[in-house]
N, C-alpha and C positions, 0 to 999 in steps of 0.2 A: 562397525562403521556407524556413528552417531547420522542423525540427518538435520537441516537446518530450513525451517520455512521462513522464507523472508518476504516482507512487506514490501510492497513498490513504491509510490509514492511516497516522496519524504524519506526513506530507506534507502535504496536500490538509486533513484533518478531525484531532484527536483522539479518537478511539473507546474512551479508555481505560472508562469507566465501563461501558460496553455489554457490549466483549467480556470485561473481567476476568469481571464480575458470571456474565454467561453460562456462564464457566467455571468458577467455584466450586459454581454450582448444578448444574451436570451433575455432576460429582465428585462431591456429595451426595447425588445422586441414585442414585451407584453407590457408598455405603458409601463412598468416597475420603478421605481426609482434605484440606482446601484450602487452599492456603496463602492468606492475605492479599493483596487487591488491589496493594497497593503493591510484592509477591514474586512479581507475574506479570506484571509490562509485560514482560519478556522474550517472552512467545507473543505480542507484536502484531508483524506483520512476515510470520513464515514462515507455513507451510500449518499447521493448527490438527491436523489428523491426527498430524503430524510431533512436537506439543507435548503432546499427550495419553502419546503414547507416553513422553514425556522425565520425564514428571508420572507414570509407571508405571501409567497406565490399563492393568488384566489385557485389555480388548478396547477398544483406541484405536477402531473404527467404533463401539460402543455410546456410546461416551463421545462421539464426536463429534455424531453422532445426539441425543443428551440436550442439548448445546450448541445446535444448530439450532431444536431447539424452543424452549429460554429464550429466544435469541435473536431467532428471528421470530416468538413469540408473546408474547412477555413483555415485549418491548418496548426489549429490548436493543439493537436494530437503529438506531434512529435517536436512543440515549442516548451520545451522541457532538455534539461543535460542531466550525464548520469556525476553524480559527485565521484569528486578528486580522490582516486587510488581507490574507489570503487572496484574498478577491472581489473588491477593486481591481486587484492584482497580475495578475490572471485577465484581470479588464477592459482591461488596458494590453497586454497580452502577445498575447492574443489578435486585435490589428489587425494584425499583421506574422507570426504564427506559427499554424502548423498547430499542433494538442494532442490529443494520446489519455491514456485514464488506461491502465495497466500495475499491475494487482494481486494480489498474494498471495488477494485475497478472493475468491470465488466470485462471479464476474462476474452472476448472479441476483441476488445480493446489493446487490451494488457499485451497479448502475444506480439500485436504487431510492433507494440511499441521496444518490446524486449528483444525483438528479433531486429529492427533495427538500428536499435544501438549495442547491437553485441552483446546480450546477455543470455539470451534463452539458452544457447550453446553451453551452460553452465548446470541449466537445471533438466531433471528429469520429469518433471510436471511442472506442469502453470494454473492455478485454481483462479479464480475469481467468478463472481456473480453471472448471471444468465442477466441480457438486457431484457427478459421480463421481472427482474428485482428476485428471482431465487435466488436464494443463498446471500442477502442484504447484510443477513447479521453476519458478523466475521467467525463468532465461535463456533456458530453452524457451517457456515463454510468450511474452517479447518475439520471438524469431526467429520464432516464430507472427505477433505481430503485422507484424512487418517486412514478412512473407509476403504479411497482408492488403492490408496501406496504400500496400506500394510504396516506398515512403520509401528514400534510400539515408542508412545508419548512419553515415556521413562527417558527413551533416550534420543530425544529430540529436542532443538530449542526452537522457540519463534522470534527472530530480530524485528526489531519496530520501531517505530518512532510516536506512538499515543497510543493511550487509552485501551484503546477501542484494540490494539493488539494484543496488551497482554493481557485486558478480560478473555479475547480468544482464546491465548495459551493458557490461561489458569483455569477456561471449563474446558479444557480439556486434559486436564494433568499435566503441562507440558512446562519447561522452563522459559523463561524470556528473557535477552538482552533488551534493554532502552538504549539506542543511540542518540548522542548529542546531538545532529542536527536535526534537520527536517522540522516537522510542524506542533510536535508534543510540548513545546512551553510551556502552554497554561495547563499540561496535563499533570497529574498525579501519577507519576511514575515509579515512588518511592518504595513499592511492592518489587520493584523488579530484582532478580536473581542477579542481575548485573549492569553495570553504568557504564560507556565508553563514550568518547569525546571525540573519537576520531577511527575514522577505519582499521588502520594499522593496527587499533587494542581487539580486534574481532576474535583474530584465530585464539588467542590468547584465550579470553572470557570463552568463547565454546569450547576450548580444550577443558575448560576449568570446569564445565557443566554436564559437556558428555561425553568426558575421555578422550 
């Protein structure tokens, strides 16, 4: 049985409304100036610390700190849907394959958001970062999970949507699909083992990668 670690954000769910909104309000919060939703889908993907800093927050942990509260009080958190034929694709996948999520998000985070919209029930693990920024980078995160689950990386793929995934899966030996949507545009993806434009071609490209 091959296993498949899938990215959340921009993957699994779109989060755009939640996490932009959450971070213009923290910026406001600290006197920042913010740019427009539509001028921040760049920070969905990497670690939000990492993006505060790039956005010239004078103190990236205050600024993240201000983010967390909009977010899980404000209701940021589950202002996000999971993409169309997502939960089919889940349903088919999951009779033949092992599945963990693998996240940039603060794994505190991540569960609740997967458990509410019907996904954890899919996966056998949920990895993401510690809200003290362990496990930030994603590669180390996955060779974490690796660690956990046992899994050998031969015959595993990581689904994503940028970057910053399948540097994950390629230090760690591991295949990667790049899906069409989500937030990878301006990303260089052209490394990846396989391209899909749409949910439906999923089972296909992992059948093609690990059996």
């Amino acid at each position: 049985m091959g296993t498949i670690f899938w990215d959340l954000d921009g993957t699994l769910t779109d989060p755009k409304p939640g996490i932009t909104g959450s971070v213009i309000k923290a910026l406001q919060d600290l006197g920042i100036a913010a740019p427009k939703a539509d001028d921040l889908e760049w920070v969905i993907g990497p670690a939000l610390l990492w993006s505060f800093e790039k956005l010239g927050a004078p103190d990236p942990d205050a600024a993240l700190a201000a983010y967390r509260r909009h977010y899980t009080t404000g209701g940021g958190m589950y202002n996000c849907m999971v993409y169309d034929r997502i939960p089919e694709v889940l349903d088919q996948l999951v009779q033949s394959r092992a599945m963990h999520i693998a996240t940039a998000k603060p794994h505190a985070y991540a569960r609740k958001i997967t458990e509410h919209f019907g996904l954890s029930k899919h996966m056998t693990h949920e990895f993401g970062p510690e809200l003290d920024g362990t496990r930030n980078d994603k590669a180390e995160l996955l060779a974490h999970a690796l660690t956990i689950t046992g899994n050998d990386p031969a015959n595993c793929v990581m689904i994503g949507d940028r970057h910053y995934d399948m540097n994950a899966a390629r230090a760690n030996n591991m295949a990667f699909i790049a899906v069409g949507w989500g937030y990878g545009g301006q990303d260089d993806l052209s490394d990846a083992d396989a391209h899909v434009q749409t949910p439906d071609e999923l089972p296909g490209a992992v059948g093609s990668l690990i059996g």
